[in-house]
C-alpha positions as CSV (number, residue, x, y, z in Angstrom):
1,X,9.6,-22.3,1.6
2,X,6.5,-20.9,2.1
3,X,4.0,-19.1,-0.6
4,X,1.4,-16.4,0.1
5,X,-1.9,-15.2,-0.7
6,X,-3.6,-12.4,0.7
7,X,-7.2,-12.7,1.7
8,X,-9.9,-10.1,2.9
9,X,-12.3,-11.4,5.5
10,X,-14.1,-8.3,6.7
11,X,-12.8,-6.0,8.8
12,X,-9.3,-7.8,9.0
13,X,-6.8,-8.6,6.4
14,X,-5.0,-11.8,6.3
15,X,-2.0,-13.8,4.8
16,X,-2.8,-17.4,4.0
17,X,0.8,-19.2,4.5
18,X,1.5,-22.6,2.9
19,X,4.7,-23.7,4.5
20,X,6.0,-26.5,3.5
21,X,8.6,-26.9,6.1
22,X,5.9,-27.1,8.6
23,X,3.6,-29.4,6.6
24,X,0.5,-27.0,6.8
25,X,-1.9,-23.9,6.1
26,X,-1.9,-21.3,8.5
27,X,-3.8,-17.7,8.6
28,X,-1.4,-15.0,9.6
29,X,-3.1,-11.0,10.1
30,X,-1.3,-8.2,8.5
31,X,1.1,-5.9,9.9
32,X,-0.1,-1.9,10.8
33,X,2.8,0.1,11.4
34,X,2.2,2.6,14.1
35,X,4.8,6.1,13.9
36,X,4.1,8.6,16.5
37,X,7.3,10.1,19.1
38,X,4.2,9.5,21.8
39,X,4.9,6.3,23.4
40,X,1.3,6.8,24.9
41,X,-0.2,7.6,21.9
42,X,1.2,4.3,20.1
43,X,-0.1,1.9,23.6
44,X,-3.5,3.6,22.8
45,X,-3.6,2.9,19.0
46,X,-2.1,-0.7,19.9
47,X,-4.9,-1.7,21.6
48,X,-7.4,-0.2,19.3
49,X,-6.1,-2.5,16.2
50,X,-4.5,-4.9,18.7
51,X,-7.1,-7.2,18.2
52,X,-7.6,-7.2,14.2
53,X,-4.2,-6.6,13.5
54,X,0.0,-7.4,14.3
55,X,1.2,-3.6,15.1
56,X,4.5,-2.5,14.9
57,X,6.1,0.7,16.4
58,X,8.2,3.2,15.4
59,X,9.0,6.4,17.2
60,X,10.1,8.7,14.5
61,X,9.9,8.6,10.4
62,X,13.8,6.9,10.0
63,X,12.8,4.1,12.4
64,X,9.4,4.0,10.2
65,X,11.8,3.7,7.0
66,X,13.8,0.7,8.2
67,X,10.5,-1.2,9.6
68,X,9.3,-1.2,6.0
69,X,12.0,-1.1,4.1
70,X,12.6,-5.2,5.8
71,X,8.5,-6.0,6.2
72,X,7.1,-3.9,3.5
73,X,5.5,-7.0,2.2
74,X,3.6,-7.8,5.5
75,X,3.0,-4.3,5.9
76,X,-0.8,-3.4,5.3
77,X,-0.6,0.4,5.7
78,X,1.2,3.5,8.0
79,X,-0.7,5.1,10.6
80,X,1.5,8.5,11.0
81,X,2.2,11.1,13.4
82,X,3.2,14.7,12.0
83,X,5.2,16.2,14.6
84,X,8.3,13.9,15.6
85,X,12.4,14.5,16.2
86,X,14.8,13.1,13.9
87,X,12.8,12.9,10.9
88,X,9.0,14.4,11.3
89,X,6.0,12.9,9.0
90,X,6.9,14.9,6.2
91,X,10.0,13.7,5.7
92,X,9.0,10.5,5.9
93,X,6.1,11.4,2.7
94,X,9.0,12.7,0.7
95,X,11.3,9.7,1.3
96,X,8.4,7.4,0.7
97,X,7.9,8.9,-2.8
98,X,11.2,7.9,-4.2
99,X,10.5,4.2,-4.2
100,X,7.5,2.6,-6.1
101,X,7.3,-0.6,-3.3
102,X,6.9,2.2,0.0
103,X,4.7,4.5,-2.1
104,X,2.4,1.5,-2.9
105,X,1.4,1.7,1.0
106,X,-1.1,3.5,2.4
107,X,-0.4,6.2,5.0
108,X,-2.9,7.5,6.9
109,X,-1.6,11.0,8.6
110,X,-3.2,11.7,12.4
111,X,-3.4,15.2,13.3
112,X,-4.6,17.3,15.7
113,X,-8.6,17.8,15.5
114,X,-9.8,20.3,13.3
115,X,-6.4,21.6,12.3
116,X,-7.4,21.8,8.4
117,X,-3.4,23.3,7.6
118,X,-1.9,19.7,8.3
119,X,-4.5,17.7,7.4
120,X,-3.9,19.7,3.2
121,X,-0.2,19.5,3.8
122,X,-0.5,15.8,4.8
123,X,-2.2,15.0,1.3
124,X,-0.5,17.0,-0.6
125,X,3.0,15.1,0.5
126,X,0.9,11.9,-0.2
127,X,-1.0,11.1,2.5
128,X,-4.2,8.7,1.4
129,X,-5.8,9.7,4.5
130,X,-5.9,11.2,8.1
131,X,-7.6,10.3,11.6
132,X,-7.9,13.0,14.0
133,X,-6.9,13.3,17.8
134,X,-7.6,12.5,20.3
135,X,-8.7,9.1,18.7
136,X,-12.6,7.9,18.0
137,X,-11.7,3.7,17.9
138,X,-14.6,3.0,15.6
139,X,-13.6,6.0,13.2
140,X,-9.8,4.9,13.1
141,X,-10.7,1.0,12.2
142,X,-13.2,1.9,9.9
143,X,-11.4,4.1,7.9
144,X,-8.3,1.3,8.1
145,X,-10.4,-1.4,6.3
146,X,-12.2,1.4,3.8
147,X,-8.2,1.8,2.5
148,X,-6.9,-1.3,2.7
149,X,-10.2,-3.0,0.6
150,X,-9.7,0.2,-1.8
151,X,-5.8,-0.9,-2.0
152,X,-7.0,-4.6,-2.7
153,X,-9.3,-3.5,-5.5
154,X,-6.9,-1.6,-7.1
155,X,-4.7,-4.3,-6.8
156,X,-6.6,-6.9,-8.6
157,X,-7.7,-4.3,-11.6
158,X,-3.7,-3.8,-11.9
159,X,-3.6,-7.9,-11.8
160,X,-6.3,-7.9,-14.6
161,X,-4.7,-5.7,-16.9
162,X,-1.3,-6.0,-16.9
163,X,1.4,-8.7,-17.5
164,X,2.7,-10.8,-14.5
165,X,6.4,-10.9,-16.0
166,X,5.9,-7.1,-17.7
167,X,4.1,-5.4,-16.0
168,X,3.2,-3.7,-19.2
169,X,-0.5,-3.2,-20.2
170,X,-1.5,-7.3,-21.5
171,X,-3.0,-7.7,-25.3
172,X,-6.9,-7.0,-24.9
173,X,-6.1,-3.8,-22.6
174,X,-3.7,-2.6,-25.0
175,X,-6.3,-2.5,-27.9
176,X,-8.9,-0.7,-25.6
177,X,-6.7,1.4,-24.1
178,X,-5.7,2.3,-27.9
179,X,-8.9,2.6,-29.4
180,X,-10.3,4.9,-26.3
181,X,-7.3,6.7,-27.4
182,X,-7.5,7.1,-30.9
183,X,-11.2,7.8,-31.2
184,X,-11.3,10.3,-27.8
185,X,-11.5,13.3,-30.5
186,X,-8.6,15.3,-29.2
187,X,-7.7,16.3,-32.8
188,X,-4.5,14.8,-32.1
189,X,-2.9,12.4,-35.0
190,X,-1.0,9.2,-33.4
191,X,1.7,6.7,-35.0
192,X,1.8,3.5,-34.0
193,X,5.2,1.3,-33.7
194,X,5.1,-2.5,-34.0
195,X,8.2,-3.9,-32.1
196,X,8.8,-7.6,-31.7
197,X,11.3,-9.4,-29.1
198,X,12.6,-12.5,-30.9
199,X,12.3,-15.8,-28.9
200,X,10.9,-13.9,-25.9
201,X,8.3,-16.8,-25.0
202,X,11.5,-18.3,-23.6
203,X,11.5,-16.1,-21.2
204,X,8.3,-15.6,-20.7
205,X,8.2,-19.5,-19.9
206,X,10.8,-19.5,-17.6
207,X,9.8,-16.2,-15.7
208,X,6.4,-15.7,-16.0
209,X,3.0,-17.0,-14.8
């Protein structure tokens, strides 16, 4: 089996693998997933992250689905066209909504330069970003690592405040969370219910960290 841990060494991201099948640590780059109908369009953005990054293809938002639906774990972030058959890029933002794990993922949306009209619809749908065409290299990584180190810190604030096993808010950011509450002067009045699980440590033993 192996176990993971995700590191940032700047500009690239990386999974530390321990197997233990192969006896040995190994430092693995994350996936980019690449969706654009343009097989030129992918070759160009290939060899702009080539080098950084493991970049998968996909020619239209279905094909994008499947991809992450298997390697969403490996998967760093989306770099998505708008215009495509089958199913176009916002399709692809609505279907990414319904599930917690896809919309975890950053998309970034490329669109055509200065056409404001997509870029709005793009983050309204749930775009975290876009890149315009044709492509400025520098620009494109750049605004990649910005996301993915803004992902990570999010990330670790989420791993800071919340229960591993849970995932609801852990004791000490309960209380501040409350008491920012309570005394936020909103004129509202609040009741408070006390609920205890009997013999949950069990669980908490056996399934948590």
């Amino acid at each position: 089996f192996e176990i993971r841990v995700r590191i940032f060494i700047q500009p690239r991201v990386f999974y530390l693998l321990f197997d233990v099948c192969l006896g040995g640590i190994f430092m693995v780059a994350q996936k980019i997933l690449v969706v654009d109908d343009n097989s030129i369009n992918r070759a160009i953005l290939k060899k702009i992250l080539g080098a950084e990054y493991v970049v998968l293809e996909a020619a239209n938002g279905e094909e994008a689905l499947t991809i992450l639906n298997h390697e969403h774990c490996d998967i760093a972030a989306v770099l998505l066209d708008i215009i495509m058959p089958v199913m176009d890029g916002y399709q692809f933002l609505t279907e990414r909504k319904k599930s917690r794990i896809l919309s975890s993922i950053p998309v970034i949306a490329m669109t055509q330069w200065e056409d404001s009209s997509t870029e709005l619809k793009a983050l309204e749908y749930g775009a975290t970003d876009f890149v315009p065409k044709p492509y400025e290299p520098t620009v494109i990584r750049q605004r990649l690592v910005n996301i993915l180190l803004l992902r990570e810190a999010a990330a670790l604030r989420n791993t800071a405040e919340r229960d591993d096993l849970t995932r609801v808010y852990n004791k000490v950011t309960f209380y501040q969370k409350t008491a920012e509450k309570i005394l936020s002067g909103d004129g509202k009045e609040y009741d408070i219910i006390y609920a205890n699980i009997e013999q949950f440590k069990l669980i908490n033993d056996l399934f948590g960290s």
